[in-house]
C-alpha positions as CSV (number, residue, x, y, z in Angstrom):
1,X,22.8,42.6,37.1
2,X,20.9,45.3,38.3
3,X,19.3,47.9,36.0
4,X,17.5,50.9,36.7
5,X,15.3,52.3,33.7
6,X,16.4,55.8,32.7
7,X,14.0,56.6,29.9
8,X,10.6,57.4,29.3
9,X,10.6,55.0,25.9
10,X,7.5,52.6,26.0
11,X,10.2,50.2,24.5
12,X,13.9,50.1,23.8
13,X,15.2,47.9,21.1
14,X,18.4,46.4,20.3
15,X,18.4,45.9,16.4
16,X,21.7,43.9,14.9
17,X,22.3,44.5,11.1
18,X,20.5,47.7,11.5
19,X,23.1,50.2,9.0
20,X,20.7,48.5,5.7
21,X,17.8,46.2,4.7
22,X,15.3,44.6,6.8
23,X,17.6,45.8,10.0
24,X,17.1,49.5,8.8
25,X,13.6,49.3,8.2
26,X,12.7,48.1,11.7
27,X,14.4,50.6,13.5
28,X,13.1,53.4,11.3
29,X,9.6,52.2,12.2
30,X,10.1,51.4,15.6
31,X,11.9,55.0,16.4
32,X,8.7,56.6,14.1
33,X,6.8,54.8,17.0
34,X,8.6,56.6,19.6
35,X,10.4,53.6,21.1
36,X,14.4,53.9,21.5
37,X,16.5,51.6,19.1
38,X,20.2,50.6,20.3
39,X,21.3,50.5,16.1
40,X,24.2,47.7,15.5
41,X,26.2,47.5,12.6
42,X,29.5,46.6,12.0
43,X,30.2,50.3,10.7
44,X,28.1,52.3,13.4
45,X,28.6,55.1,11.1
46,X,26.3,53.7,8.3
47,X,23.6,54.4,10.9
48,X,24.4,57.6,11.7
49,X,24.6,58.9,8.3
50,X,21.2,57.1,7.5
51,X,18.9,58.2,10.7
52,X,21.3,61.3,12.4
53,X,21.3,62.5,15.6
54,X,17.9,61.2,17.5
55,X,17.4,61.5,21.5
56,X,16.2,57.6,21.3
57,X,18.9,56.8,18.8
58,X,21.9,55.2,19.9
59,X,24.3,53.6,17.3
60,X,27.1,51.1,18.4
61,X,29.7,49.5,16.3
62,X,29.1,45.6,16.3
63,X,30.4,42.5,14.4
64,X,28.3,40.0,16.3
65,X,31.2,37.0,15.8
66,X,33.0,39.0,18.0
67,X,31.7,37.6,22.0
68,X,33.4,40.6,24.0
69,X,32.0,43.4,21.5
70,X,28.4,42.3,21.8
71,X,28.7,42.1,25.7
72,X,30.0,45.5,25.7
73,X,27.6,46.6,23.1
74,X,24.9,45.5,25.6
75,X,26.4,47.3,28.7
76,X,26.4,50.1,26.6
77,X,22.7,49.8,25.9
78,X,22.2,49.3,29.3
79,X,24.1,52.3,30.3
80,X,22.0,54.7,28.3
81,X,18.7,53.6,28.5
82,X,18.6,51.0,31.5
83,X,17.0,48.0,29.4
84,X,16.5,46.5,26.5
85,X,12.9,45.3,26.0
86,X,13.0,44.0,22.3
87,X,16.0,42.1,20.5
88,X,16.2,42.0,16.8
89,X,18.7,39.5,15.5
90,X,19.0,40.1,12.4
91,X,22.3,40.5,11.5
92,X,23.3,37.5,8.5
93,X,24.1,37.3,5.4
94,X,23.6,34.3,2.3
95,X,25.4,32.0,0.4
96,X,24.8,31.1,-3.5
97,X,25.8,27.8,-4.4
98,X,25.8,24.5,-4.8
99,X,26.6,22.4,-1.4
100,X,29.2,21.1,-2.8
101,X,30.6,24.2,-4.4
102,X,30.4,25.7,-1.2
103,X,34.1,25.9,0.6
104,X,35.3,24.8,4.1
105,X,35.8,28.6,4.5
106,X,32.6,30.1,3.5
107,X,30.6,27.6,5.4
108,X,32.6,28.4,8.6
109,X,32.2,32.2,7.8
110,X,28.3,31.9,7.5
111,X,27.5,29.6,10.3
112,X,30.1,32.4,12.6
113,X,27.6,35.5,11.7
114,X,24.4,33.5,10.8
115,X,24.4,31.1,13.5
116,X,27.1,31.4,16.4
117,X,27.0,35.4,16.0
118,X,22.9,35.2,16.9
119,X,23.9,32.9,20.3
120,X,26.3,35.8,20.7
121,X,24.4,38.4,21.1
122,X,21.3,36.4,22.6
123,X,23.4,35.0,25.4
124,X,24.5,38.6,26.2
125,X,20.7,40.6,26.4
126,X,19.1,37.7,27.9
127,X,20.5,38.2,31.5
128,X,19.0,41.3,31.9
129,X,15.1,40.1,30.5
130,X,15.3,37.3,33.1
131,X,15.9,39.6,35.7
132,X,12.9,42.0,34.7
133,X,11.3,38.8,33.7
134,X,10.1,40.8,30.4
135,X,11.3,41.1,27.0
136,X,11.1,39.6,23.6
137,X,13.7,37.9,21.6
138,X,12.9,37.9,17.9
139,X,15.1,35.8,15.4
140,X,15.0,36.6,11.5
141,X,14.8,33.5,9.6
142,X,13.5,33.2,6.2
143,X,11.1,31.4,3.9
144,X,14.8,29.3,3.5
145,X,14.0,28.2,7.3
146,X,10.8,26.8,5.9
147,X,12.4,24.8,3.5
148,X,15.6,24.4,1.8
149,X,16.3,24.9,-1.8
150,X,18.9,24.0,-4.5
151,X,21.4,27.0,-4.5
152,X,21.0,28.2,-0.9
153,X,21.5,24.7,0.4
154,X,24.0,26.0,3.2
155,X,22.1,29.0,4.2
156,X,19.0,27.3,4.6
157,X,21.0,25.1,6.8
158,X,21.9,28.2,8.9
159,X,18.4,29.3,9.3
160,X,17.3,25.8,9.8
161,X,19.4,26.1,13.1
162,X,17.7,29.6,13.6
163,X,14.4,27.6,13.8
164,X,15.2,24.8,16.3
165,X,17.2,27.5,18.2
166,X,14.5,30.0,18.6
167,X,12.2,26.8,19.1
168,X,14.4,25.5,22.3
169,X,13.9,29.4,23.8
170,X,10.3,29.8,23.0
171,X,10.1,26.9,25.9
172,X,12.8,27.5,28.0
173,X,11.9,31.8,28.1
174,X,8.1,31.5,28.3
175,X,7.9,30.3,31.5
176,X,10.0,33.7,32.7
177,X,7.4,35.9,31.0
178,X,10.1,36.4,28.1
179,X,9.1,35.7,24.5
180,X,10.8,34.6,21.2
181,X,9.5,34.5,18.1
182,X,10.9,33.7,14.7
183,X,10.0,35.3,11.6
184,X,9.9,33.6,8.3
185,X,10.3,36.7,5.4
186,X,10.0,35.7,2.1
187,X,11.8,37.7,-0.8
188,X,11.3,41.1,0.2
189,X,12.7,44.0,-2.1
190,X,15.8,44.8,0.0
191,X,19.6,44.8,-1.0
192,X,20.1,41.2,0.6
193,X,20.6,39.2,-3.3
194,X,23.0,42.2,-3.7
195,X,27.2,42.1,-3.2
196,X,26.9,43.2,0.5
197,X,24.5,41.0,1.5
198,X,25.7,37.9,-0.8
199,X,28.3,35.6,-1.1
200,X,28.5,33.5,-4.6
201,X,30.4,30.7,-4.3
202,X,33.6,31.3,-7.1
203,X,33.5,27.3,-7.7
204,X,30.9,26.3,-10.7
205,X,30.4,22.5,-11.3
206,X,29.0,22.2,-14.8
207,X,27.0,19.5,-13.3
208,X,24.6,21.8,-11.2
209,X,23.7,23.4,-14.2
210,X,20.3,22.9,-13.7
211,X,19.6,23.4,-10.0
212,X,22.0,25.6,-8.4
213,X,23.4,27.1,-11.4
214,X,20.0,27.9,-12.5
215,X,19.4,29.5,-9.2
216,X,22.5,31.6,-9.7
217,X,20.7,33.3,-12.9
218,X,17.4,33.8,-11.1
219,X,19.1,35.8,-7.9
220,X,20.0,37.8,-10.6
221,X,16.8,38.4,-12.0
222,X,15.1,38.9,-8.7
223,X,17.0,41.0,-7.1
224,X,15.1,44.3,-6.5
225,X,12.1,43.0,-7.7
226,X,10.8,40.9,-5.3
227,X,7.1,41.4,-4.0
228,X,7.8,41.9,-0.5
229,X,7.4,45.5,0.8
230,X,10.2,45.5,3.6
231,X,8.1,48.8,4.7
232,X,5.4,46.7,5.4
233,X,7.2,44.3,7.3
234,X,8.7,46.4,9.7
235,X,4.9,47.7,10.3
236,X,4.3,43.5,11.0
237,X,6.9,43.4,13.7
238,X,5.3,46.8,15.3
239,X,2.8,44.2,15.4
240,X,4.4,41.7,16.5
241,X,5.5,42.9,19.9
242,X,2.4,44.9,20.8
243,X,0.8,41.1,20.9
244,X,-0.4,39.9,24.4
245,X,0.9,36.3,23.3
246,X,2.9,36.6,20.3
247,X,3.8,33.4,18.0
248,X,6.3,31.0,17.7
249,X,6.4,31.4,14.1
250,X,5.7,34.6,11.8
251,X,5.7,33.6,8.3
252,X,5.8,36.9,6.5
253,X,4.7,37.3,2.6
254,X,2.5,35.1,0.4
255,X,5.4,33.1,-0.8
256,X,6.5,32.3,2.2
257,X,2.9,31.4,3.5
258,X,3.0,29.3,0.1
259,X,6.2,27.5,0.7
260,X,4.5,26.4,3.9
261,X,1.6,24.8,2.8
262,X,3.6,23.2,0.0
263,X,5.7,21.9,2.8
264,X,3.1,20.5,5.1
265,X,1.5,19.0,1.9
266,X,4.5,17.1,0.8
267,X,5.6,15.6,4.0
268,X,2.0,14.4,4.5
269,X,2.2,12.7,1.2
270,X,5.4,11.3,1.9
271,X,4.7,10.0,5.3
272,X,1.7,8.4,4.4
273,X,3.7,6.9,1.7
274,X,6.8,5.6,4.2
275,X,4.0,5.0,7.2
276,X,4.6,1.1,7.1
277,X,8.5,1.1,7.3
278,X,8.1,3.9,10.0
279,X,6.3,2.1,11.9
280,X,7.9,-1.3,11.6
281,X,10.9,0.1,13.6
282,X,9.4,-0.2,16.8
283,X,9.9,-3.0,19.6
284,X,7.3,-5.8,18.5
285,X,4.5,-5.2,21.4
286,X,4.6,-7.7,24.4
């Protein structure tokens, strides 16, 4: 694949969920910062109505499940401005409930768009960094990638596989001079605990009550109130790609930073705890 830059954009980006939320936010900024955005939604005209006409705008219908639409989404990146420097998969959506009051069917759906949709889209714009050898491949996680929780027990999973997937790349990209980075946002004030953005499982066990049920309540009471400015964010991943040697990991948001140290914390305790039987299931030494 040869491509020929046609544009005098410091950087193009390719942004997937881009019509609302976090998605929208990063390509506001990065087109505020002069850099062309390839917009991705699965109605192209929810982008249009939000940002209009812009010379470094270019809006394409995408449902990232879909393998053949996000290879011809990319060719027709490629065709108007001859690369793609930056991808943004961010495209996803949650899940709230219980495991086991999640169904066959919803946990198929989520790991198709969450999961599978991401390798989509990554498979189809990675050609084109390796032959620059340049780009950057940022994956959206979430403080739920950090650690799992009752309630979001199968989307956690989904952005536990964002983590070991993003991971694997970060090895197998850096030594072509591409980068990949995942980013861990906490609970940012965004329409994502909304109906668009969330699935609630319709099955209620009465014996969840206390966990997941009582996480059910408290999406409720967060939603639109949560501390994170998704302005600011977007301003972070500005930062993010101007680095010289960006991070593996970008935990974004004091809770998430939180959730982390709680994490380490707790696995240290516990390992210390379990160290003997670890240990004791090693060959005895010769």
């Amino acid at each position: 694949m040869t491509t020929t830059p046609t544009t005098s954009f410091k950087r193009v980006w390719m942004i997937t969920g881009a019509s609302r939320g976090i998605g929208a936010r990063i390509a506001a900024a990065a087109l505020a910062h002069g850099d062309a955005v390839v917009a991705t939604a699965r109605d192209a005209g929810g982008i249009e109505k939000r940002f209009g006409a812009q010379p470094g705008l270019l809006p394409v219908a995408l449902d990232v499940t879909d393998e053949a639409q996000t290879a011809q989404a990319t060719a027709a990146a490629l065709a108007r401005f001859g690369r793609i420097d930056v991808l943004v998969n961010n495209a996803g959506y949650g899940l709230l409930g219980a495991v086991e009051e999640a169904s066959a069917d919803e946990v198929r759906r989520l790991y198709e768009t969450n999961v599978f949709g991401l390798l989509n889209v990554t498979r189809a714009v990675l050609p084109q960094m390796r032959e620059r050898r340049s780009g950057h491949v940022i994956n959206i996680s979430s403080l739920g990638g950090v650690r799992s929780a009752a309630g979001f027990g199968v989307y956690c999973s989904t952005k536990f596989a964002v983590e070991g997937i993003t991971e694997a790349l970060h090895a197998e990209l850096a030594p072509l001079g591409i980068h990949a980075t995942v980013v861990e946002p906490g609970y940012f004030r965004t329409e994502f605990l909304e109906g668009q953005s969330l699935v609630t499982s319709p099955r209620v066990l009465a014996d969840y009550a206390a966990s997941a049920g009582a996480v059910r309540e408290l999406a409720k009471q967060i939603s639109l109130n949560q501390p994170g400015d998704p302005e600011r964010l977007a301003q972070a991943l500005l930062t993010l790609v101007d680095a010289k040697t960006p991070p593996l990991r970008l935990p974004l948001g004091t809770d998430t930073l939180q959730a982390i140290a709680d994490k380490h914390a707790f696995v240290e305790r516990e390992t210390a705890e379990w160290r003997g039987v670890a240990a004791s299931t090693d060959f005895p030494a010769a």
